[in-house]
C-alpha atoms as a printed R data frame, in Angstrom:
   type eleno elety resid chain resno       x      y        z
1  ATOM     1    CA   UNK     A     1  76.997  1.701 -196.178
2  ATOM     2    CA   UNK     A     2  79.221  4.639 -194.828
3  ATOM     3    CA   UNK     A     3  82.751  4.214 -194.099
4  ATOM     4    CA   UNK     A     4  82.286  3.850 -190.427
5  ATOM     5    CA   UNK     A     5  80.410  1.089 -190.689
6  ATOM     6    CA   UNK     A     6  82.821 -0.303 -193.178
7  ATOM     7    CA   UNK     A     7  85.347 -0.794 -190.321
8  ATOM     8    CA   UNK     A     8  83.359 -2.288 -187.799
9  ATOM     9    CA   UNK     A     9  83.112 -5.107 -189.613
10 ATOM    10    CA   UNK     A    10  86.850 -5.026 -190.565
11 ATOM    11    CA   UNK     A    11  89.444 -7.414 -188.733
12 ATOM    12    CA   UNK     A    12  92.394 -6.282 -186.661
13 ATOM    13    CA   UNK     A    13  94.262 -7.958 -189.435
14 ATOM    14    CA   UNK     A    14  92.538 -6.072 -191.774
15 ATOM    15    CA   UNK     A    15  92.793 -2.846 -190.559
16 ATOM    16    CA   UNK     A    16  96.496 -2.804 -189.978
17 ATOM    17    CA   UNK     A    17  97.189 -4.270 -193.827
18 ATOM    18    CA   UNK     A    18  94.722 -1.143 -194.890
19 ATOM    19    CA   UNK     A    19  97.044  1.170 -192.805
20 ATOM    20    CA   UNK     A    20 100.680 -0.161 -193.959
21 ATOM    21    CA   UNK     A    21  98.908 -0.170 -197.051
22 ATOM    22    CA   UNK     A    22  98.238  3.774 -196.591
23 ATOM    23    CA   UNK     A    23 101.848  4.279 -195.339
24 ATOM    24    CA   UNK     A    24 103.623  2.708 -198.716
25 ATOM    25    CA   UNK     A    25 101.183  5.164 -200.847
26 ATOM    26    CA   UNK     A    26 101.905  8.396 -198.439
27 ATOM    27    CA   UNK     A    27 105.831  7.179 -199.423
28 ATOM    28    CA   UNK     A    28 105.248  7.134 -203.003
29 ATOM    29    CA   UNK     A    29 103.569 10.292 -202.998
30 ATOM    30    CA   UNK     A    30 106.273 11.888 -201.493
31 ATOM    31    CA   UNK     A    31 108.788 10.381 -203.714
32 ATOM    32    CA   UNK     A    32 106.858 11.525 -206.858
33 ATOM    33    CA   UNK     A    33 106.947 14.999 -205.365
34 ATOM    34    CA   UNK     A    34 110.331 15.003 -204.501
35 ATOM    35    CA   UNK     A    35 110.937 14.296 -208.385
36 ATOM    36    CA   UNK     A    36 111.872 17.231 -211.178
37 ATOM    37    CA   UNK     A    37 108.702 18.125 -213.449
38 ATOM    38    CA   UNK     A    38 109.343 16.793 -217.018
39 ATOM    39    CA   UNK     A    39 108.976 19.943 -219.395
40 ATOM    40    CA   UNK     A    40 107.789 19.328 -222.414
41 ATOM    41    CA   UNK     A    41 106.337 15.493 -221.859
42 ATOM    42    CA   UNK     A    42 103.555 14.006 -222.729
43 ATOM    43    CA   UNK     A    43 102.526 14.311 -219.382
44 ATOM    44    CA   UNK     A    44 101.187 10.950 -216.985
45 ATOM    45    CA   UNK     A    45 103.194  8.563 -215.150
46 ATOM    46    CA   UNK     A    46 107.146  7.640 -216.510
47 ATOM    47    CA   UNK     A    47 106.630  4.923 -218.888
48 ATOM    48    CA   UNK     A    48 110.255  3.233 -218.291
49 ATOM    49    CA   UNK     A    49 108.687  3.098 -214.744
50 ATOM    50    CA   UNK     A    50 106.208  0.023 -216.121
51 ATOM    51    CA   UNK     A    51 108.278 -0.807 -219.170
52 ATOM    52    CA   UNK     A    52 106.124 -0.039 -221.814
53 ATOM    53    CA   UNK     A    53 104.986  3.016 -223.407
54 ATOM    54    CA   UNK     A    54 101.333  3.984 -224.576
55 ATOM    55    CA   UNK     A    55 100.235  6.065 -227.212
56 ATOM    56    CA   UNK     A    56  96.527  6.185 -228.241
57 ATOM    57    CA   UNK     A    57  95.625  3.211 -226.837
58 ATOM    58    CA   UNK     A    58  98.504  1.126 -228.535
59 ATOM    59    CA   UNK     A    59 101.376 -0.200 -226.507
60 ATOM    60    CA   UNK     A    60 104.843 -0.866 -227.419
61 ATOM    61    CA   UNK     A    61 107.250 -2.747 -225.249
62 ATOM    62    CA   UNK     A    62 111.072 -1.351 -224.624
């Protein structure tokens, strides 16, 4: 099923919550962006961010 076809069958309803939807990630793109590179990290997303930090597969809460 192609993505065309996907919307057809989509409501109005639908459609606009799958564009605001679009909107709120294009803003949080742009905010990440707008952030300073961390040098020297351990690279991925800013654990404090989710409140909880992940090494090897273990998780630790703050």
């Amino acid at each position: 099923m192609g993505h065309s076809a996907l919307q057809k069958t989509l409501t109005q309803a639908a459609r606009r919550a799958l564009a605001e939807a679009e909107e709120r990630r294009e803003h949080y793109r742009q905010q990440e962006a707008a952030l300073p590179r961390e040098i020297g990290g351990r690279g991925g997303k800013e654990p404090g961010r989710y409140g909880d930090w992940e090494v090897k597969g273990l998780t630790s809460d703050f």
